[in-house]
C-alpha positions in Angstrom: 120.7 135.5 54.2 119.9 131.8 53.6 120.2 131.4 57.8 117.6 134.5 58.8 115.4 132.7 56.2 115.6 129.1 57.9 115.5 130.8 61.0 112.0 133.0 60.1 110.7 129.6 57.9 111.7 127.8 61.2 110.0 130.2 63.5 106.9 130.5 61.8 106.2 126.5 61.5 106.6 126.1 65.7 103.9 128.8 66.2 101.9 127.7 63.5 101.9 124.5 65.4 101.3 126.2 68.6 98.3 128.3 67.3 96.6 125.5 65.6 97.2 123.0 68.8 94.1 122.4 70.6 93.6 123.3 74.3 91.9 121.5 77.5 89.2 123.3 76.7 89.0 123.1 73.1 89.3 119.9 73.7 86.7 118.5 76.4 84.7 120.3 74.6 85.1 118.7 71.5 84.7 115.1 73.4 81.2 116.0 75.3 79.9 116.9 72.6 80.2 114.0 70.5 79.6 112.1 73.7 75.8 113.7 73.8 74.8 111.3 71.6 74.9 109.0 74.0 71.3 107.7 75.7 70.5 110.4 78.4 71.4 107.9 81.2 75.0 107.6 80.1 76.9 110.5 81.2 80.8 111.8 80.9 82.3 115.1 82.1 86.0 116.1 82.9 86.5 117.7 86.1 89.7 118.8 87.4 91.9 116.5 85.3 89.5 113.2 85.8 87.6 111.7 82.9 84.0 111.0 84.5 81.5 108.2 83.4 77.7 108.5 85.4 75.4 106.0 84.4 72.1 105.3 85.3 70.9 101.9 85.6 67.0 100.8 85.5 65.6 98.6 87.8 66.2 95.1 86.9 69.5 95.1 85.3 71.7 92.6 86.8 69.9 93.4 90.1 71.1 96.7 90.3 69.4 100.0 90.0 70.2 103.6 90.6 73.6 105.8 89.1 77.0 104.1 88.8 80.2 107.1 88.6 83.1 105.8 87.4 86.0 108.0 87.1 89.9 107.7 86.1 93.0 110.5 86.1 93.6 111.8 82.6 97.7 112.3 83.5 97.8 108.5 84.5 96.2 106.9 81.5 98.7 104.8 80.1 97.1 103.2 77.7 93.8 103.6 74.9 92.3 100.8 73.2 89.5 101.4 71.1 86.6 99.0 70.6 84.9 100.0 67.4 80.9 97.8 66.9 77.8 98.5 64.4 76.7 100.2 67.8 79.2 102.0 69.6 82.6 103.3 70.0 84.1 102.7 73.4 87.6 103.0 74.8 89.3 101.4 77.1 91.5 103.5 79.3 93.9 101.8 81.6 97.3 103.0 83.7 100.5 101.3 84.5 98.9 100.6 88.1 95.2 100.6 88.6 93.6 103.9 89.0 90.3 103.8 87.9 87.5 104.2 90.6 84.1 104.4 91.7 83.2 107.9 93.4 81.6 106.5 95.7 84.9 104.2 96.7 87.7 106.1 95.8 90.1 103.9 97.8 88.8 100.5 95.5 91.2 101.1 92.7 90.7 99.1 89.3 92.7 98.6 86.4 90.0 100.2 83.3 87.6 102.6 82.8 85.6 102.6 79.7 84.3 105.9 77.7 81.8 105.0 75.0 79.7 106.7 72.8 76.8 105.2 71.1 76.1 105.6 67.1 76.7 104.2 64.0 80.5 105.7 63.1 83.1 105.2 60.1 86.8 103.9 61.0 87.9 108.0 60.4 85.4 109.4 63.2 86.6 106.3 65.6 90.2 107.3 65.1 89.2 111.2 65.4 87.9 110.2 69.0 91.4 108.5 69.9 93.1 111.1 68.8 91.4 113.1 71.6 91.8 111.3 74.1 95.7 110.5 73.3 95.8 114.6 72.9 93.5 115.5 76.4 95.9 112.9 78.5 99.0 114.8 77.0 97.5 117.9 78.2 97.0 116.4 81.6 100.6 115.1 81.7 99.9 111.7 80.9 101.8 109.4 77.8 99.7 106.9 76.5 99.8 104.8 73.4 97.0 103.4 71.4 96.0 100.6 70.4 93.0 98.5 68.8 91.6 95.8 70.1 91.2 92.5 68.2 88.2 91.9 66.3 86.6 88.6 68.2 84.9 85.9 66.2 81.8 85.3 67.1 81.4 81.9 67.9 77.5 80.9 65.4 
Protein backbone atom coordinates (compact mmCIF):
# COMPACT_ATOMS: atom_id res chain seq x y z
CA UNK A 1 0.00 0.00 0.00
CA UNK A 2 2.67 2.49 1.03
CA UNK A 3 4.36 1.80 -2.75
CA UNK A 4 1.02 2.46 -5.01
CA UNK A 5 0.85 5.57 -2.79
CA UNK A 6 4.56 6.83 -3.63
CA UNK A 7 3.93 5.65 -6.93
CA UNK A 8 0.38 7.84 -7.52
CA UNK A 9 2.13 10.86 -5.05
CA UNK A 10 5.04 10.31 -7.59
CA UNK A 11 2.98 10.35 -10.66
CA UNK A 12 0.92 13.15 -9.97
CA UNK A 13 4.04 15.67 -9.06
CA UNK A 14 5.78 14.87 -12.83
CA UNK A 15 2.48 15.87 -14.62
CA UNK A 16 1.83 18.58 -12.44
CA UNK A 17 5.19 19.73 -13.51
CA UNK A 18 4.42 18.94 -17.03
CA UNK A 19 0.97 20.78 -17.07
CA UNK A 20 2.18 23.84 -15.44
CA UNK A 21 5.56 24.04 -17.78
CA UNK A 22 5.42 26.67 -20.17
CA UNK A 23 5.51 26.14 -24.01
CA UNK A 24 7.31 27.98 -27.08
CA UNK A 25 4.43 29.55 -27.48
CA UNK A 26 3.41 30.41 -24.10
CA UNK A 27 6.50 31.60 -23.93
CA UNK A 28 7.48 34.06 -26.84
CA UNK A 29 4.50 35.22 -26.09
CA UNK A 30 5.12 36.07 -22.79
CA UNK A 31 8.66 37.84 -23.94
CA UNK A 32 7.01 40.15 -26.90
CA UNK A 33 4.84 41.26 -24.93
CA UNK A 34 6.82 42.76 -22.23
CA UNK A 35 9.20 43.67 -25.07
CA UNK A 36 6.30 46.16 -26.53
CA UNK A 37 7.23 48.52 -24.26
CA UNK A 38 10.04 49.20 -25.99
CA UNK A 39 10.14 52.63 -28.29
CA UNK A 40 8.36 51.65 -31.64
CA UNK A 41 11.75 51.62 -33.47
CA UNK A 42 13.12 48.76 -31.38
CA UNK A 43 11.73 45.62 -32.46
CA UNK A 44 12.15 41.57 -31.42
CA UNK A 45 10.30 38.64 -32.74
CA UNK A 46 11.18 34.78 -32.70
CA UNK A 47 11.01 33.11 -35.91
CA UNK A 48 11.79 29.56 -36.41
CA UNK A 49 14.08 29.10 -33.41
CA UNK A 50 15.99 32.63 -33.82
CA UNK A 51 15.66 35.48 -31.36
CA UNK A 52 15.31 38.67 -33.71
CA UNK A 53 16.30 42.36 -32.86
CA UNK A 54 15.08 45.11 -35.79
CA UNK A 55 16.00 48.47 -35.01
CA UNK A 56 15.52 51.57 -36.60
CA UNK A 57 18.08 54.14 -36.49
CA UNK A 58 17.32 58.07 -37.35
CA UNK A 59 19.37 59.97 -39.46
CA UNK A 60 22.32 61.28 -37.68
CA UNK A 61 23.20 58.58 -35.26
CA UNK A 62 26.72 57.72 -35.54
CA UNK A 63 26.32 58.34 -39.31
CA UNK A 64 24.01 55.70 -39.84
CA UNK A 65 20.40 55.62 -40.71
CA UNK A 66 17.87 53.18 -41.75
CA UNK A 67 16.89 49.47 -39.92
CA UNK A 68 19.63 47.30 -38.32
CA UNK A 69 18.38 43.16 -37.81
CA UNK A 70 20.29 41.44 -35.58
CA UNK A 71 19.45 37.92 -35.03
CA UNK A 72 21.05 34.84 -32.90
CA UNK A 73 19.94 30.86 -32.64
CA UNK A 74 17.94 30.21 -29.42
CA UNK A 75 19.46 26.34 -29.25
CA UNK A 76 23.08 27.82 -29.34
CA UNK A 77 22.93 30.46 -26.67
CA UNK A 78 25.30 29.49 -24.21
CA UNK A 79 25.22 32.00 -22.07
CA UNK A 80 22.69 35.12 -20.42
CA UNK A 81 23.94 38.01 -18.73
CA UNK A 82 21.69 40.50 -17.67
CA UNK A 83 22.32 44.20 -17.51
CA UNK A 84 19.85 45.75 -15.21
CA UNK A 85 19.90 50.28 -15.39
CA UNK A 86 17.26 53.08 -14.03
CA UNK A 87 16.43 52.65 -17.89
CA UNK A 88 16.45 49.43 -19.29
CA UNK A 89 16.90 45.75 -18.89
CA UNK A 90 19.04 44.22 -21.60
CA UNK A 91 20.59 40.82 -22.03
CA UNK A 92 23.41 39.73 -23.31
CA UNK A 93 23.18 36.53 -25.22
CA UNK A 94 26.36 34.91 -26.40
CA UNK A 95 27.33 31.02 -27.62
CA UNK A 96 30.35 28.94 -27.12
CA UNK A 97 31.47 30.04 -30.85
CA UNK A 98 30.04 33.14 -32.32
CA UNK A 99 26.68 32.93 -33.82
CA UNK A 100 25.11 36.04 -33.68
CA UNK A 101 24.43 37.92 -37.10
CA UNK A 102 23.17 40.53 -39.15
CA UNK A 103 20.35 39.50 -41.65
CA UNK A 104 21.64 41.15 -43.99
CA UNK A 105 25.21 39.22 -43.53
CA UNK A 106 24.44 36.03 -42.27
CA UNK A 107 27.95 34.67 -43.03
CA UNK A 108 29.63 37.76 -40.60
CA UNK A 109 29.24 35.81 -37.35
CA UNK A 110 29.77 37.71 -33.95
CA UNK A 111 30.06 36.67 -30.56
CA UNK A 112 26.62 38.77 -28.69
CA UNK A 113 23.38 39.75 -29.39
CA UNK A 114 21.63 41.97 -27.02
CA UNK A 115 17.69 41.89 -26.21
CA UNK A 116 16.60 44.85 -24.22
CA UNK A 117 13.64 46.23 -23.07
CA UNK A 118 13.19 49.79 -21.96
CA UNK A 119 11.25 50.80 -18.46
CA UNK A 120 11.83 51.37 -15.14
CA UNK A 121 11.80 47.58 -13.56
CA UNK A 122 12.33 45.97 -9.86
CA UNK A 123 15.28 43.26 -9.42
CA UNK A 124 12.03 40.49 -9.41
CA UNK A 125 10.65 41.48 -12.97
CA UNK A 126 14.53 41.53 -14.29
CA UNK A 127 15.02 38.01 -13.01
CA UNK A 128 11.36 37.07 -14.37
CA UNK A 129 12.79 38.03 -17.96
CA UNK A 130 15.96 35.71 -17.41
CA UNK A 131 14.12 33.16 -16.48
CA UNK A 132 12.54 33.23 -19.97
CA UNK A 133 15.07 33.37 -21.83
CA UNK A 134 17.03 30.52 -19.85
CA UNK A 135 13.45 28.52 -20.23
CA UNK A 136 12.81 29.58 -24.38
CA UNK A 137 16.67 28.40 -25.13
CA UNK A 138 15.91 25.01 -23.21
CA UNK A 139 12.90 24.69 -25.45
CA UNK A 140 15.08 25.33 -28.45
CA UNK A 141 17.72 22.80 -27.28
CA UNK A 142 20.12 25.08 -26.08
CA UNK A 143 21.83 25.02 -22.16
CA UNK A 144 22.80 28.21 -21.04
CA UNK A 145 23.62 29.62 -17.64
CA UNK A 146 23.09 32.97 -16.20
CA UNK A 147 24.81 35.36 -15.03
CA UNK A 148 24.89 39.20 -13.92
CA UNK A 149 27.02 41.48 -14.95
CA UNK A 150 29.05 43.65 -12.61
CA UNK A 151 27.77 46.89 -11.60
CA UNK A 152 30.54 49.51 -13.12
CA UNK A 153 31.50 52.58 -11.16
CA UNK A 154 31.11 55.40 -12.78
CA UNK A 155 34.04 57.21 -12.95
CA UNK A 156 32.56 61.46 -11.47
Amino acid sequence: MTKLLALVVALFLFFSGIASAQTKEDTVAWLMQQASQNPRDLRHSVEDGVLESHLHLASGIGGIAGPISKAIPLGKVTAIVLTQTDKYVSFTLMCNNPCAYLLESPELKRDRFLFEIYGKFDSTYAMRLQNALLHLVKLHGGNARATIAPKQKEPF
